[in-house]
N, C-alpha and C positions, 0 to 999 in steps of 0.2 A: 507477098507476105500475108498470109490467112490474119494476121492480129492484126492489120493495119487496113484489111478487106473490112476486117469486123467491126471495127472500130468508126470505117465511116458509114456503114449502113445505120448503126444505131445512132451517129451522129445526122444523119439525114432525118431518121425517126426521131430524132429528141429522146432518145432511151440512152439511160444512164448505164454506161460501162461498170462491170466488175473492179472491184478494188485490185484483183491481179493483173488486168488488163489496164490500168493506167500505171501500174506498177512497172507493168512490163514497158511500155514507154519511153519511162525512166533509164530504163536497162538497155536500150537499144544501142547499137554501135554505130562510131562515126560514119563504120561505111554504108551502114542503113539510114543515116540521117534525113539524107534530100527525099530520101523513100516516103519517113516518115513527116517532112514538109509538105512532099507533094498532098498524101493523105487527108491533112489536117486541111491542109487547103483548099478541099474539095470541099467540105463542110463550110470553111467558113467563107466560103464564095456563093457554096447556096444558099445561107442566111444573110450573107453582105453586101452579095458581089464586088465588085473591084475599089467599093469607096471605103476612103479613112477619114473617119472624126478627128477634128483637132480641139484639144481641151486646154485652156489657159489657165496660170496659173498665179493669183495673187495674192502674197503672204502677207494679212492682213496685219497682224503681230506677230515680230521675230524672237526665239531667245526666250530664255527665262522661262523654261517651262518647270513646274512642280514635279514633275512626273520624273519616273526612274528609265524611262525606257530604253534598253543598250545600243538599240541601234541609231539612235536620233542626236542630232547635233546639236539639237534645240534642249535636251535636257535636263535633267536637273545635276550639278556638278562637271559640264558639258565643257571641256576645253576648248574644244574646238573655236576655230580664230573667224566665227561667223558673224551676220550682220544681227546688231540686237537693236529694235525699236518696238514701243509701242505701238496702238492701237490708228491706221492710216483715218485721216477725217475719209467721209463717204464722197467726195469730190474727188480724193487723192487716189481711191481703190477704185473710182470711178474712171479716171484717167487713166492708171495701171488696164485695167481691163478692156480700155478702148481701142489700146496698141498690141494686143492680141487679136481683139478680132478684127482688126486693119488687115491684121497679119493671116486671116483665114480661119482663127477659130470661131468654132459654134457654141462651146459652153466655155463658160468662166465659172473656177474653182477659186471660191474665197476661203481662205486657210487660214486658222489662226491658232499660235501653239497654246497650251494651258489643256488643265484636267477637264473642264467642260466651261460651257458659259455662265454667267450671271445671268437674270432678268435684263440686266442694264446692257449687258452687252451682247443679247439677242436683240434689245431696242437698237443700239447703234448698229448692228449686221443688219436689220430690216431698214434702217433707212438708206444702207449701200445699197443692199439688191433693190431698194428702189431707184434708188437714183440711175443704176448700171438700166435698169429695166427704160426707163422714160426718154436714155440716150442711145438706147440699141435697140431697136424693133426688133424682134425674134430670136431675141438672146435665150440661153439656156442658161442658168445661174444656179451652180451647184454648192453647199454652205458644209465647210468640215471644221467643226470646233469643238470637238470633243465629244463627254461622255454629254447627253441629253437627261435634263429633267422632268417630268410630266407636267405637257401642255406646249413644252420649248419647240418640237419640229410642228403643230399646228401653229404656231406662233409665226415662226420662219416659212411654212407655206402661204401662207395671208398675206405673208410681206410679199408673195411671189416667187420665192425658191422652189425652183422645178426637182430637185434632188438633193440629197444630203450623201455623204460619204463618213465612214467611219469602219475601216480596214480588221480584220481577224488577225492578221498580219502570220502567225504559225497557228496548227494545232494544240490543242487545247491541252496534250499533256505535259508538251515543252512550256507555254504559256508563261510559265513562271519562273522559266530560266531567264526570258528578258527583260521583265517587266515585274516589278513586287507590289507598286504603288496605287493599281489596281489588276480586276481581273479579267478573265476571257472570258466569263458571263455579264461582269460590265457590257462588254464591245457588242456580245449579241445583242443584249437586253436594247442598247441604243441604234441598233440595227432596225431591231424591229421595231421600235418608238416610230422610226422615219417611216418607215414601209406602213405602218396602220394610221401615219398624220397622213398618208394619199403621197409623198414625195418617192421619187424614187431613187429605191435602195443604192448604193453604191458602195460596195467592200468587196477586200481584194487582200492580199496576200505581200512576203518582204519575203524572197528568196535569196541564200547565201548566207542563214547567219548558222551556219554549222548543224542544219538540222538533215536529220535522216531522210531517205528517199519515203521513207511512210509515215511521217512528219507531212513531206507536202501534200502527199494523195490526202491525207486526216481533214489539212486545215482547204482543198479544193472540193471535196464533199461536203465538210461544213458548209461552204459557201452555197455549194448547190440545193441545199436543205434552207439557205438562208431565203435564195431564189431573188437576188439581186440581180438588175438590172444591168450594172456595168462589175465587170471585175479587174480592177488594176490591178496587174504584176508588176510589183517593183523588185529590182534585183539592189541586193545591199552596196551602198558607196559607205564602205570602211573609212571614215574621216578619222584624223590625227584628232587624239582630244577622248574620243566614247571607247567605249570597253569591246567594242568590236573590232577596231581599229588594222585587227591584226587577220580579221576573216576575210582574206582572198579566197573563197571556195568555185567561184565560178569562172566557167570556160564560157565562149560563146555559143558551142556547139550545145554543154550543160543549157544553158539558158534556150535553148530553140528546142530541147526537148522537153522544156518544163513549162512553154509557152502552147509546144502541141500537147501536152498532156489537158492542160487548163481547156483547151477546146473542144478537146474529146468528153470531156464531162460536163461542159457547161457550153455546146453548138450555139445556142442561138442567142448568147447575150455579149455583151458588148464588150470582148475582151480587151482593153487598154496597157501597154506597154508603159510604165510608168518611171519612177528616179530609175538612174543607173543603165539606161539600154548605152549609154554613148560609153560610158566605160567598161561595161561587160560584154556586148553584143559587137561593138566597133565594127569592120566592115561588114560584119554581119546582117547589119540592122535592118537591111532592102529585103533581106530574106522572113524577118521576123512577122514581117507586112504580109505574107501569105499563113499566117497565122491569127493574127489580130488584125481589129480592126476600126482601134484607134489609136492615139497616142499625145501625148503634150509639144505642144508647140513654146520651146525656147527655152527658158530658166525655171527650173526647179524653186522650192524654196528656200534651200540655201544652198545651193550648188548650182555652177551654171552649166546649160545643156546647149547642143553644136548650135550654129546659128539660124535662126528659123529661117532663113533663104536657105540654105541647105537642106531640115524637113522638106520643103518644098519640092526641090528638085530632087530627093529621094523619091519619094512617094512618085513624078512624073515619071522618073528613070526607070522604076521596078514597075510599071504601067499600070499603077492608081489611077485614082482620082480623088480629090479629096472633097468630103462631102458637104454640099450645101446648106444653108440655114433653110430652102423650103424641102428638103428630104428627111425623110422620118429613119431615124435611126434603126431602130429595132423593127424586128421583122414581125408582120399584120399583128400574128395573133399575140404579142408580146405587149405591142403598143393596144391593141384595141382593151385588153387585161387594164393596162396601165390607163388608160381614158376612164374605165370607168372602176377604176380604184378596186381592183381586186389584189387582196393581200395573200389569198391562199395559196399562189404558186400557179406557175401556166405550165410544169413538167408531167408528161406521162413518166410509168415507168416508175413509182414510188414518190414517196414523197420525201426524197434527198439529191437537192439540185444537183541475148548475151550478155551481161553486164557492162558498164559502161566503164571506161578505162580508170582507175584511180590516181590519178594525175594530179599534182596540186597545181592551183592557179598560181600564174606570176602576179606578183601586186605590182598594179600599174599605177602609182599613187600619182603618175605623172597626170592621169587623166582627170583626176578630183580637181576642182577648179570651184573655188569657194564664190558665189556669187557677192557681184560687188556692185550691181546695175539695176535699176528696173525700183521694183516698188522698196520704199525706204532710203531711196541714196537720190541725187540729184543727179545720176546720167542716165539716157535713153535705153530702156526696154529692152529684150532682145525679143523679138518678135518677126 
């Protein structure tokens, strides 16, 4: 197929695809699929080769969040029958994050729901990342707590947060279909706060909540214009309780061609598979692995994901490997960018990082599994 020839020479050059050409992607047919796996996987083997990151995940405060967001369980007027605690002591999130990386992860994602932090409660995140720091040599510890205010990500660098995350989640014209309580120039604006404190970037995308196939191209160019480091895909887990409850939109197959589109535009950064592969991807998932080239190892933040023994022996079955705390993630020229704090973007190629069947998905509400283990509850981790 000439578009899928095309598609990997520019991804070998870091040259940014045509908005028709990720378009077309989108539109390919199931019996083009493994075509266009195979493709995407040529690319993301020469910036990765065969190793997967594993990221952990501890929900630092559950619940109660101000925010309107439709797709979140944590939101404001959220039924959803989830785990709601405050704020874990830094020993507690310290622990949480030790049985992840028992379990093989490299970076630990501290999450905590609310519109953004306080001073007080960058003070209490800076004494977790230290604590996490002083008990894990060669830890990565990435800090997602909202919208950022001027001074807060040098703040959280200082304390030793290697990256901050803070998601686009859709394009900017839907934006406001999910969200009222704030905006999509919010999410940039704290995007770039992180990327000019020297931490690195980390935003990424929520596929399934009913948006257009030029909705996702929108908000995966945004991204590449953002020139983030890592980009999670997260695919929507429809929980009983939020206003989305009812968007079953994705297949597996959907999702593996929205995971090779994401690499075809953005080759050489850290694609991450994020909520929702165990419910929308399901036998799928060993295939998603030749597309990305990380993913979370065990429980989400309020949803539980398969058992990290099982990550594991994925990733060895589909002939990974998963990557070590002394291998450098991103590839030379991305990391040597990042060592010496360059914010302007490491893309050539500008500076902007058939049809497919119309099918509805079956909701598989069987696979939603509200977490009930791990940080905030008194039973063992999954990890």
């Amino acid at each position: 197929m000439d578009l899928l020839n095309t598609l990997v020479d520019k991804g070998l050059r870091r040259e940014l695809p045509t908005r028709e050409e990720a378009l077309a992607v989108l539109a390919t047919s199931d019996d083009d699929l493994l075509d266009v796996v195979a493709a995407a996987g040529k690319v993301r083997r020469h910036w990765f080769g065969r190793r997967v990151k594993l990221n952990y995940l501890v929900n630092l405060k559950s619940g109660l969040c101000p925010e309107d967001c439709s797709y979140c369980s944590q939101r404001l007027g959220s039924k959803a029958d989830i785990l709601k605690y405050t704020w874990l002591k830094p020993d507690e999130a310290s622990q949480a994050a030790a049985a992840g990386l028992a379990g093989g992860a490299k970076r630990v994602c501290l999450v905590a729901s609310g519109r953004g932090p306080t001073d007080r409660d960058v003070d209490r995140v800076s004494q977790t990342i230290k604590a996490i720091k002083e008990q894990n040599e060669g830890v990565e510890v990435c800090a997602c707590l909202g919208l950022l205010s001027d001074g807060q990500a040098e703040r959280l660098r200082e304390a030793g947060a290697d990256a901050y995350n803070h998601n686009l989640n859709t394009s900017e014209s839907t934006y406001g279909d999910i969200t009222t309580t704030h905006t999509y120039a919010d999410r940039v604006d704290t995007v770039q706060k992180a990327h000019a404190a020297g931490l690195s970037a980390c935003s990424g995308l929520i596929a399934g909540m009913g948006e257009s196939d030029e909705d996702l191209v929108d908000v995966v160019f945004s991204l590449r214009e953002l020139d983030p480091d890592s980009v999670p895909v997260n695919f929507l887990i429809p929980f009983e309780g939020t206003p989305l409850a009812k968007e079953w939109n994705l297949t597996p197959q959907r999702c593996l061609r929205i995971l090779a589109m994401v690499r075809f535009v953005c080759p050489d950064v850290e694609v991450r598979i994020a909520g929702g592969r165990e419910v929308h991807l399901r036998t799928m998932q060993p295939l998603a692995l030749h597309l990305a080239n990380s993913i979370f190892l065990g429980d989400y933040l309020t949803s539980e994901g398969q058992a990290g023994k099982a990550d594991l022996e994925m990733i060895a079955d589909a002939g990974f490997e998963v990557e070590g705390a002394d291998q450098v993630t991103l590839p030379e020229h991305r990391a040597q960018a990042a060592a010496c704090g360059d914010t302007g973007g490491c893309h050539e190629g500008g500076g902007v990082c058939g049809p497919a069947p119309a099918v509805a998905a079956e909701p598989r509400t069987d696979l939603v599994a509200v977490r009930r283990r791990g940080a905030g509850t008194d039973l063992a981790p999954n990890a």
